[in-house]
Backbone of each chain as ProteinMPNN parsed JSONL, in Angstrom:
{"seq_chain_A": "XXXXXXXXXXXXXXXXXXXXXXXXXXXXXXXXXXXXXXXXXXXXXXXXXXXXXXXXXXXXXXXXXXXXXXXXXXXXXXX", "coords_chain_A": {"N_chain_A": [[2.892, 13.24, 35.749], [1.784, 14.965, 32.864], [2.357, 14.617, 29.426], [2.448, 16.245, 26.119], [3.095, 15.134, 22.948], [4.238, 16.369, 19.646], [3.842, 15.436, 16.261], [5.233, 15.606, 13.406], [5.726, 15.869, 9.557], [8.461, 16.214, 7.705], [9.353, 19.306, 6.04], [10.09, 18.937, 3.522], [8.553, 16.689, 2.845], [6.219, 14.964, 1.066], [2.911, 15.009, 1.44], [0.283, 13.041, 1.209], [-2.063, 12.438, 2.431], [-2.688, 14.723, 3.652], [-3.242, 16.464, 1.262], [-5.54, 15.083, 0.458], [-7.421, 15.709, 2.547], [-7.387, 18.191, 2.345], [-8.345, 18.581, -0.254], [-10.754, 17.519, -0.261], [-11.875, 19.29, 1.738], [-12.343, 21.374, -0.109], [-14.0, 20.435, -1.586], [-16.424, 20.832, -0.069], [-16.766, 23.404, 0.065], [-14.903, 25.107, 1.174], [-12.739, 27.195, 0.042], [-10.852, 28.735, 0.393], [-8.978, 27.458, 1.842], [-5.128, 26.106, 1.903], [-3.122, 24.603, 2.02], [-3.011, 21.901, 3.719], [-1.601, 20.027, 6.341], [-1.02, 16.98, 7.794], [-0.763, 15.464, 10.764], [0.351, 13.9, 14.29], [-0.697, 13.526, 17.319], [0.329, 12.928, 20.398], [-0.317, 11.693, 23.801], [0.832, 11.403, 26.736], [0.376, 10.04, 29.873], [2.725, 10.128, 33.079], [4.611, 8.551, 35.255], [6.08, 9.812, 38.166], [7.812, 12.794, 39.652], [10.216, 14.323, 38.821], [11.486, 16.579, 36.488], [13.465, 16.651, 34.553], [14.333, 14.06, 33.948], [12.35, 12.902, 32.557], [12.267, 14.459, 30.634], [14.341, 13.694, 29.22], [13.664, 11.775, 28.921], [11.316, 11.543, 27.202], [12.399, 12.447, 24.975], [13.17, 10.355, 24.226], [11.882, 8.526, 23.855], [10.218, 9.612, 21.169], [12.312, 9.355, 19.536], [13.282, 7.017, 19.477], [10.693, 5.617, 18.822], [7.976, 6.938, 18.931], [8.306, 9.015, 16.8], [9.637, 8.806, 13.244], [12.28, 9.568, 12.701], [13.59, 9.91, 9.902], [11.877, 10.746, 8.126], [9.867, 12.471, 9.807], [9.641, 15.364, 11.959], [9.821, 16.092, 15.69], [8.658, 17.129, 18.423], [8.21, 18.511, 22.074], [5.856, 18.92, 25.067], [5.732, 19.238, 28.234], [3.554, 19.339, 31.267]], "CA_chain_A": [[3.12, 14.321, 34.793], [1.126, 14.619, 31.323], [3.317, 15.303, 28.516], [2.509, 16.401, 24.731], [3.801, 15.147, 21.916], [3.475, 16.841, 17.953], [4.596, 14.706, 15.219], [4.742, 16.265, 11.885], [6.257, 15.47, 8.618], [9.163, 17.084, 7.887], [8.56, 20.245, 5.452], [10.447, 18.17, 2.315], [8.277, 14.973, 2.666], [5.126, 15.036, 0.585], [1.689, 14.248, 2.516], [-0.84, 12.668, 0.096], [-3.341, 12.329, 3.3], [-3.174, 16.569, 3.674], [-3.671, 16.51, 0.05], [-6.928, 14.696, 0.135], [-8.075, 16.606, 3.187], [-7.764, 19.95, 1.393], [-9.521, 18.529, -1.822], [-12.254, 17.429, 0.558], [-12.314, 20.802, 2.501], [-12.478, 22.135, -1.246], [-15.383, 19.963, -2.124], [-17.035, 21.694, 1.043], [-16.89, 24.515, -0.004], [-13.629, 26.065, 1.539], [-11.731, 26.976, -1.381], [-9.202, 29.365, 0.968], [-7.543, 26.688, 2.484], [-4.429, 26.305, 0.513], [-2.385, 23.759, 2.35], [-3.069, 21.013, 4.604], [-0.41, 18.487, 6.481], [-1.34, 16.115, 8.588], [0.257, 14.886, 11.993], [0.043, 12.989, 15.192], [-0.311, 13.892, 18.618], [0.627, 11.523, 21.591], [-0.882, 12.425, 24.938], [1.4, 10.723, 27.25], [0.857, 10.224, 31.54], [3.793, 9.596, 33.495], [4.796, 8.587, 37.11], [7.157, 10.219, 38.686], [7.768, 14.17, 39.578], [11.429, 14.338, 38.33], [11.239, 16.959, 35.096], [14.733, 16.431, 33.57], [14.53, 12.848, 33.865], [10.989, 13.172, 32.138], [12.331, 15.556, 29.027], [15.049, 12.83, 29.016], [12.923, 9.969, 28.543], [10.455, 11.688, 26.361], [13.562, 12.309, 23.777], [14.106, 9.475, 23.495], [10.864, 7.827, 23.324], [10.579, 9.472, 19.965], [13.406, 9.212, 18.515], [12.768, 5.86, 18.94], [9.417, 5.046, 18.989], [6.886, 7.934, 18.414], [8.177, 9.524, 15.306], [10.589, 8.496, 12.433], [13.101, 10.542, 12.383], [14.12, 9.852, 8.753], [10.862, 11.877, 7.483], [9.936, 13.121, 11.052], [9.62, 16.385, 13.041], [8.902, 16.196, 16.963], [8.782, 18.505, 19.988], [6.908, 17.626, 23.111], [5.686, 19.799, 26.378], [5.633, 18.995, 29.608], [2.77, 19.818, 32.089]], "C_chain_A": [[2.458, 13.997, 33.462], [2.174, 15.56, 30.313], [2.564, 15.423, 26.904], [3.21, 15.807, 23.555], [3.437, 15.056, 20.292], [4.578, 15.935, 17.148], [4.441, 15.213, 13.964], [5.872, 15.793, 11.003], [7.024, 16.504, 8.052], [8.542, 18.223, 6.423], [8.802, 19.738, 3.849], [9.918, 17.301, 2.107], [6.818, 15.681, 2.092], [4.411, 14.124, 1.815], [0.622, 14.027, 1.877], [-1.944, 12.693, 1.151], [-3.707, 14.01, 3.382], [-3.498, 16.698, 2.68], [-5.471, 16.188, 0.09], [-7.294, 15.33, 1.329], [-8.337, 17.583, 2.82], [-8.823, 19.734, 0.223], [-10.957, 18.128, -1.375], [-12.831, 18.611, 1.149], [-12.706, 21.401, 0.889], [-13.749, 21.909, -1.979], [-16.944, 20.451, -1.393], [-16.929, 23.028, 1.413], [-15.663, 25.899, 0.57], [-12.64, 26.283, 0.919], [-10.502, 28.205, -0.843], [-8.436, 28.713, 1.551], [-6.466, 26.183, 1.355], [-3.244, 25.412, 0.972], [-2.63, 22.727, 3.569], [-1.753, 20.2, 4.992], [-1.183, 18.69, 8.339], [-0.535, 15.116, 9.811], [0.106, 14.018, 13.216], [0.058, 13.728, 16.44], [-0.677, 13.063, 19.897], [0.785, 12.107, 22.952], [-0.485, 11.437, 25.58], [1.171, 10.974, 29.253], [2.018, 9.483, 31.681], [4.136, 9.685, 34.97], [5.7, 9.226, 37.014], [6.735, 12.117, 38.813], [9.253, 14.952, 38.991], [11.273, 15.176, 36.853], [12.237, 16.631, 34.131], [14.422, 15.342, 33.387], [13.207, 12.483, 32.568], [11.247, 13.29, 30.826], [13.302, 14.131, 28.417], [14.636, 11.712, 28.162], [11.969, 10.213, 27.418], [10.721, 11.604, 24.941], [13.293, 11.294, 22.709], [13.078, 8.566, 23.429], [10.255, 8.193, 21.883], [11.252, 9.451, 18.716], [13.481, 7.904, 18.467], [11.672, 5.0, 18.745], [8.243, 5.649, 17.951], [6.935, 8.675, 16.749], [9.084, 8.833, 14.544], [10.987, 9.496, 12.246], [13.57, 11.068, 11.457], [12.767, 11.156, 7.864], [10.11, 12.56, 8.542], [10.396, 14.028, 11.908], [9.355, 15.902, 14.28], [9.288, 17.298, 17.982], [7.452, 18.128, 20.999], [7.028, 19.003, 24.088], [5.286, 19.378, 27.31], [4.884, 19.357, 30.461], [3.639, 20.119, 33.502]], "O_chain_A": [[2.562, 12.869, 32.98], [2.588, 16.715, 30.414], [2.053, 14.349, 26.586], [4.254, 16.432, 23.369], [2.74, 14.212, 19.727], [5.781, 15.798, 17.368], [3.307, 15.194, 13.486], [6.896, 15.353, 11.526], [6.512, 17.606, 7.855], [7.47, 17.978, 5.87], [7.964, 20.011, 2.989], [10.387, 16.646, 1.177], [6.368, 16.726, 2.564], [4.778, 13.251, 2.602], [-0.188, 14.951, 1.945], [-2.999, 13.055, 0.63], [-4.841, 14.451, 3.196], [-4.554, 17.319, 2.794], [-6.377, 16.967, -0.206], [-8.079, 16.066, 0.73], [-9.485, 18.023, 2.884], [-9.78, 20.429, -0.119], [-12.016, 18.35, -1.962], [-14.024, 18.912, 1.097], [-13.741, 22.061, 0.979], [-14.395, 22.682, -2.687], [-18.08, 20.458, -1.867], [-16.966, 23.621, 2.491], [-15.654, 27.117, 0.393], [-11.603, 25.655, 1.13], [-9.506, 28.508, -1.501], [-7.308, 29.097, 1.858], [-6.779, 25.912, 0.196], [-2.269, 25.483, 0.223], [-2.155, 23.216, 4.594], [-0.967, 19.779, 4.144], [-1.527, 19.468, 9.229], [0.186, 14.154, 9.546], [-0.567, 13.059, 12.84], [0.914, 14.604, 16.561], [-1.789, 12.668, 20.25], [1.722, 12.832, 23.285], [-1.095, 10.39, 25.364], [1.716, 11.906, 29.846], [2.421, 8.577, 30.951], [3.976, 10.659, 35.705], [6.285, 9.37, 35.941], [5.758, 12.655, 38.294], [9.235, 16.163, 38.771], [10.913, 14.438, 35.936], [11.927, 16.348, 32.973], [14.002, 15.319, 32.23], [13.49, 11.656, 31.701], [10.752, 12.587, 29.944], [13.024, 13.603, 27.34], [15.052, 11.065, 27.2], [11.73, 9.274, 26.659], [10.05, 11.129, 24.025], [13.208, 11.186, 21.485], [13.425, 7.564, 22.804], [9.762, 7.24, 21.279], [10.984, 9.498, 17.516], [13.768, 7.449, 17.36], [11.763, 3.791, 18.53], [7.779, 5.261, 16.88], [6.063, 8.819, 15.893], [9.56, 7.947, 15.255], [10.352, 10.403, 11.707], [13.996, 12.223, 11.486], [13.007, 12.161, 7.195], [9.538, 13.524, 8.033], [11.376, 13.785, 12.611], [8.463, 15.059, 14.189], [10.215, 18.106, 18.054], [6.313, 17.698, 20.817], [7.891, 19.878, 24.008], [4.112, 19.02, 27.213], [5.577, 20.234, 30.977], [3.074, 20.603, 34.483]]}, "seq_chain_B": "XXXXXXXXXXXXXXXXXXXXXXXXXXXXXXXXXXXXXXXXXXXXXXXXXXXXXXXXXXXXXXXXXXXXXXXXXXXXXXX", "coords_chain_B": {"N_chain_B": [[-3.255, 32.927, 6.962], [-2.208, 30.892, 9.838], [-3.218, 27.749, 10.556], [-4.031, 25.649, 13.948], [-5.475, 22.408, 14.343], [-6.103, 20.424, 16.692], [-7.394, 17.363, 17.254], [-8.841, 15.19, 19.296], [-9.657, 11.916, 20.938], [-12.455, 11.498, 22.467], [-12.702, 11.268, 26.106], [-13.882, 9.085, 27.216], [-14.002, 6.875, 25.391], [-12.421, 4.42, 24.138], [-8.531, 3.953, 23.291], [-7.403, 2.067, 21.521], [-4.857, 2.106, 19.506], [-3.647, 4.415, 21.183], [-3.145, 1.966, 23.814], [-1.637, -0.072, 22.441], [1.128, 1.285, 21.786], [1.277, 2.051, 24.084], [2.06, -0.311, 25.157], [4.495, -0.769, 23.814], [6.269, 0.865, 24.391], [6.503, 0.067, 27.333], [7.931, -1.894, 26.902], [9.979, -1.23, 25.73], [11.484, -0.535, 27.847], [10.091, 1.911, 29.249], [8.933, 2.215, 31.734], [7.536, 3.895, 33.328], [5.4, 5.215, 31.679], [2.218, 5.503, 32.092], [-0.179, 5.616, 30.856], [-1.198, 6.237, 27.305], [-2.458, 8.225, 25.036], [-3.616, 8.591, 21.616], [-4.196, 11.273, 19.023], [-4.857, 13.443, 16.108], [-3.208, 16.357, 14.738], [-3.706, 18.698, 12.484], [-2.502, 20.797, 10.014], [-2.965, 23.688, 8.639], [-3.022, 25.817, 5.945], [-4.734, 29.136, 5.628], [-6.206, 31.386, 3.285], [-6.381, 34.863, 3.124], [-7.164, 37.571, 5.718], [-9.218, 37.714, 7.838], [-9.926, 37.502, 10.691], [-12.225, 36.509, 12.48], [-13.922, 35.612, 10.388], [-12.568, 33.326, 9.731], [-12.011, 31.738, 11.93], [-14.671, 30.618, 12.087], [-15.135, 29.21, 10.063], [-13.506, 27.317, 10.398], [-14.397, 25.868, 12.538], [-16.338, 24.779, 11.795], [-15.332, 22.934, 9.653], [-14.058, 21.604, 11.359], [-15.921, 19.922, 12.628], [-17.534, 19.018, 10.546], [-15.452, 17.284, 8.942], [-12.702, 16.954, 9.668], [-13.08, 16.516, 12.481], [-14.488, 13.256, 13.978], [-17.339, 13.879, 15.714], [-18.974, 12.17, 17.345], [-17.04, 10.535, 18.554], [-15.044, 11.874, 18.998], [-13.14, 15.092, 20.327], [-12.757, 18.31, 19.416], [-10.161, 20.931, 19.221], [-8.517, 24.669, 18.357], [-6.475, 26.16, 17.215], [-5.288, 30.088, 15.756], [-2.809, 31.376, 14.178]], "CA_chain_B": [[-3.044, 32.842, 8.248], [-1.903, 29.333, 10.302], [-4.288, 27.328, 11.406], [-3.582, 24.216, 13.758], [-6.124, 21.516, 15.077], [-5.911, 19.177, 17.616], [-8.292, 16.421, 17.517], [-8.083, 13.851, 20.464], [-10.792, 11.213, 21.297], [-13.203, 11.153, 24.143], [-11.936, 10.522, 27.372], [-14.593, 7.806, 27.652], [-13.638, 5.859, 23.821], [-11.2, 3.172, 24.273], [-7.72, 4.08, 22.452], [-6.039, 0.661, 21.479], [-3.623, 2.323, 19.088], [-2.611, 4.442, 22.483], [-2.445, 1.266, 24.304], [-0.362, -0.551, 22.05], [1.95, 2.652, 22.343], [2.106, 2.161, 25.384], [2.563, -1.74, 25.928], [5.545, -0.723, 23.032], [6.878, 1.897, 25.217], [7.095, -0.358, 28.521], [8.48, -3.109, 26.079], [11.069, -0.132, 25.605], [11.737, -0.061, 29.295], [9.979, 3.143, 29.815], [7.566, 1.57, 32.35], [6.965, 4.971, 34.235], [4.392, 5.68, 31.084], [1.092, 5.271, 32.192], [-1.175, 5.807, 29.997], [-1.402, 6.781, 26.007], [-4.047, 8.262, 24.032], [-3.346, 9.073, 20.291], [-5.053, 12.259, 18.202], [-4.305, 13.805, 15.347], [-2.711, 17.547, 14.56], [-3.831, 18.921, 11.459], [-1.876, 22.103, 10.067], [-3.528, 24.171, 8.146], [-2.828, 27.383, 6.032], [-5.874, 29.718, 4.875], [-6.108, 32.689, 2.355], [-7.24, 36.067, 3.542], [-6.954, 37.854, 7.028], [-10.363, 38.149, 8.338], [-10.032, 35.917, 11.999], [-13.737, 36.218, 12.599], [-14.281, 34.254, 9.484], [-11.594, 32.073, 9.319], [-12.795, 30.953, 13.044], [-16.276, 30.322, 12.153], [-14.63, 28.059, 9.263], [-12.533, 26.181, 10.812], [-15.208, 25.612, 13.552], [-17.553, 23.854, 10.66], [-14.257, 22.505, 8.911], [-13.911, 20.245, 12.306], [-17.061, 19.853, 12.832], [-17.505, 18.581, 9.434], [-15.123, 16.541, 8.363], [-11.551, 16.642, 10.577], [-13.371, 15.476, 13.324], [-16.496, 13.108, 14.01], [-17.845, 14.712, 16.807], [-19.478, 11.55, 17.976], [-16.184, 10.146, 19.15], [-13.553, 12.864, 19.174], [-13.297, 16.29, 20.851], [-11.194, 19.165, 18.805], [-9.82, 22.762, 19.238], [-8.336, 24.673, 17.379], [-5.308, 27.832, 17.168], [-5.226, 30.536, 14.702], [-1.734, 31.98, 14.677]], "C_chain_B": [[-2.973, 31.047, 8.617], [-2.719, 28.423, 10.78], [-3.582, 25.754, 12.298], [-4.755, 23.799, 14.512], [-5.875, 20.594, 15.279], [-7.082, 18.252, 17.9], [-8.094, 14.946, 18.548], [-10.012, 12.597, 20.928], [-11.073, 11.465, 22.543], [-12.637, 10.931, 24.99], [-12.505, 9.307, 27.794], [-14.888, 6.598, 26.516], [-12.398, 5.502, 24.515], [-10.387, 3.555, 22.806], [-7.057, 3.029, 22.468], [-5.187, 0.96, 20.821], [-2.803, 2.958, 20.04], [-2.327, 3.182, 23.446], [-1.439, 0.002, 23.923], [0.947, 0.319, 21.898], [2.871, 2.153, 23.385], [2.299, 0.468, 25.937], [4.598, -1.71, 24.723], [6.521, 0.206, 23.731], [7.538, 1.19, 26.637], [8.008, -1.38, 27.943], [10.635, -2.227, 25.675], [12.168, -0.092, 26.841], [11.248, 1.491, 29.923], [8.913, 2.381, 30.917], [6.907, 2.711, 33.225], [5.329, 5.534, 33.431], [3.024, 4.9, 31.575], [-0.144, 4.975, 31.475], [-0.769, 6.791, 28.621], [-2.137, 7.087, 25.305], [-3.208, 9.307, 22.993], [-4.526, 10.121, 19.689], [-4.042, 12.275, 16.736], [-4.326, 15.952, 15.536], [-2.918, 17.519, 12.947], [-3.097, 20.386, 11.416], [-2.806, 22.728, 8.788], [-3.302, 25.628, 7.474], [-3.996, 27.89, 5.169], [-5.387, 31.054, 4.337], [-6.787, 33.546, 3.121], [-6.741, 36.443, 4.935], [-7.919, 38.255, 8.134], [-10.133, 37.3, 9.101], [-11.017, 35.526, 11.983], [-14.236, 34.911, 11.647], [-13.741, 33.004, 9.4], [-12.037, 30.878, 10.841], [-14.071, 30.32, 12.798], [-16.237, 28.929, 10.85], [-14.106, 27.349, 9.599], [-13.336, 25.481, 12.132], [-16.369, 24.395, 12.666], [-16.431, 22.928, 9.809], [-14.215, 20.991, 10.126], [-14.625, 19.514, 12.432], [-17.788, 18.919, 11.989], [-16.721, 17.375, 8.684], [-13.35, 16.335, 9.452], [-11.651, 15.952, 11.763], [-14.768, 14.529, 13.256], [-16.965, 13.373, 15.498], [-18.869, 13.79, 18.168], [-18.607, 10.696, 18.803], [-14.999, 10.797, 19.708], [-13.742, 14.242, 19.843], [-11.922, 17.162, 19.805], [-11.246, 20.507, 19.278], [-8.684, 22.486, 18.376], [-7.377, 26.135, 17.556], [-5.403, 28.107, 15.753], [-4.013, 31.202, 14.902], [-2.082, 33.562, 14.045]], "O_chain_B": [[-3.486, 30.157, 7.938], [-2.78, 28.621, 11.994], [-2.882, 24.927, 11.713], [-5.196, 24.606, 15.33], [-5.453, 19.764, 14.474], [-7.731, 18.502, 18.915], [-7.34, 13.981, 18.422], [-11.184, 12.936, 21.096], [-10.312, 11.624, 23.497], [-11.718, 10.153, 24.732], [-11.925, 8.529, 28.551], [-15.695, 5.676, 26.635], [-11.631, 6.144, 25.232], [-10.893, 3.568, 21.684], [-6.149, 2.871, 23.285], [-4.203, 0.282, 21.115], [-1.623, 2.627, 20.158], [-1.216, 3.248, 23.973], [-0.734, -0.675, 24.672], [1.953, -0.389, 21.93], [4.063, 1.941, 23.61], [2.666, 0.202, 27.082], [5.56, -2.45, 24.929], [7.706, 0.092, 23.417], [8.649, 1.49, 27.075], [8.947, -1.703, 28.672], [11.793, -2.606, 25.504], [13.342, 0.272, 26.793], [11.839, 2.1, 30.815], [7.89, 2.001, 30.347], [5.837, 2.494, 33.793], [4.388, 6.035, 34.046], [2.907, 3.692, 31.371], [-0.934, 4.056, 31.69], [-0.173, 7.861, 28.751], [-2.709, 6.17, 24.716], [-2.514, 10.294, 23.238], [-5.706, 9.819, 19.866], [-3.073, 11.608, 16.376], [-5.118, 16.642, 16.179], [-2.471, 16.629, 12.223], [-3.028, 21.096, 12.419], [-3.299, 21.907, 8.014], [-3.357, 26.609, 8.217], [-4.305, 27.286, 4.142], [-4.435, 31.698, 4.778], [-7.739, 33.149, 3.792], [-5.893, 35.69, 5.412], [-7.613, 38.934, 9.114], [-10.047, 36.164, 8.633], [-11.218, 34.373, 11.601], [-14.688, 33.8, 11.923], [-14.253, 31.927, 9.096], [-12.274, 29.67, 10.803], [-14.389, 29.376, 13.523], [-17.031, 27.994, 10.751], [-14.193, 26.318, 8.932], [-12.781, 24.53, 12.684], [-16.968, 23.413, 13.106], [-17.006, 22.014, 9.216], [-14.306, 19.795, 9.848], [-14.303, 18.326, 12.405], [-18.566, 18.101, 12.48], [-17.313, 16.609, 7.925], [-13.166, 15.189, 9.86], [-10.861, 15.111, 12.191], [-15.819, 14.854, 12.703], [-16.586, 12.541, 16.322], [-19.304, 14.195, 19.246], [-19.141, 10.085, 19.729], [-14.218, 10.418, 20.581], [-14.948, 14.486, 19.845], [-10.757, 16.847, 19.563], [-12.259, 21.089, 19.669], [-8.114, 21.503, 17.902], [-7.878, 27.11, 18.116], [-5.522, 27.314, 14.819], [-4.02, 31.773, 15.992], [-1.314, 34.498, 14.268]]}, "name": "protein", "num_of_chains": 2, "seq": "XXXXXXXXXXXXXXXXXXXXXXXXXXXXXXXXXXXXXXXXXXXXXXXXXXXXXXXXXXXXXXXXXXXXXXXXXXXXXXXXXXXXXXXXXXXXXXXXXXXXXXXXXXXXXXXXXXXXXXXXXXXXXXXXXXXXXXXXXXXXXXXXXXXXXXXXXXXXXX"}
């Protein structure tokens, strides 16, 4: 099974790296972009055919692993 | 309008931050994970409502500077 997973910063946490992406997109001439944030995404295979067991494990691989929860969004999808 | 891009490396570039992932993941006890390959998710919000354009920008935006095109592959959603 290949699974998804988006990591983003929650909407209260400043992102100084989206910052300097926008002021770079701005230096290139794209002066309508008007917010950048910047995130992760973790392209996971996995044995098995079991889906619950799957969503289960995925949980909880970033809640402890993949994201920080303390300034951390996630949500994953399942193939 | 929303923009998001997904930038993921080559399938044929070596990801060692996905395979320390994933030697941190079996270290976890997930050992069913197979394989890990890390990208990034950029979010993006633009001014105006023209798609046409905003596609043809965000197509040179990746192209340009979100991704390097000599190692990475991206797409890209406009909500």
């Amino acid at each position: 099974m290949k699974a998804k997973v988006y990591v983003t910063l929650k909407t209260e946490v400043l992102d100084p790296q989206g910052d300097a992406v926008r002021r770079a997109l701005h230096a290139l001439g794209h002066d309508d972009v008007k917010k950048v944030r910047v995130g992760k995404l973790v392209e996971i295979d996995l044995d098995g055919d079991d889906r619950a067991k799957a969503e289960t494990e995925l949980q909880e691989m970033c809640a402890k692993l993949l994201a920080n929860p303390v300034i951390e969004d996630f949500r994953f999808e399942l193939e």
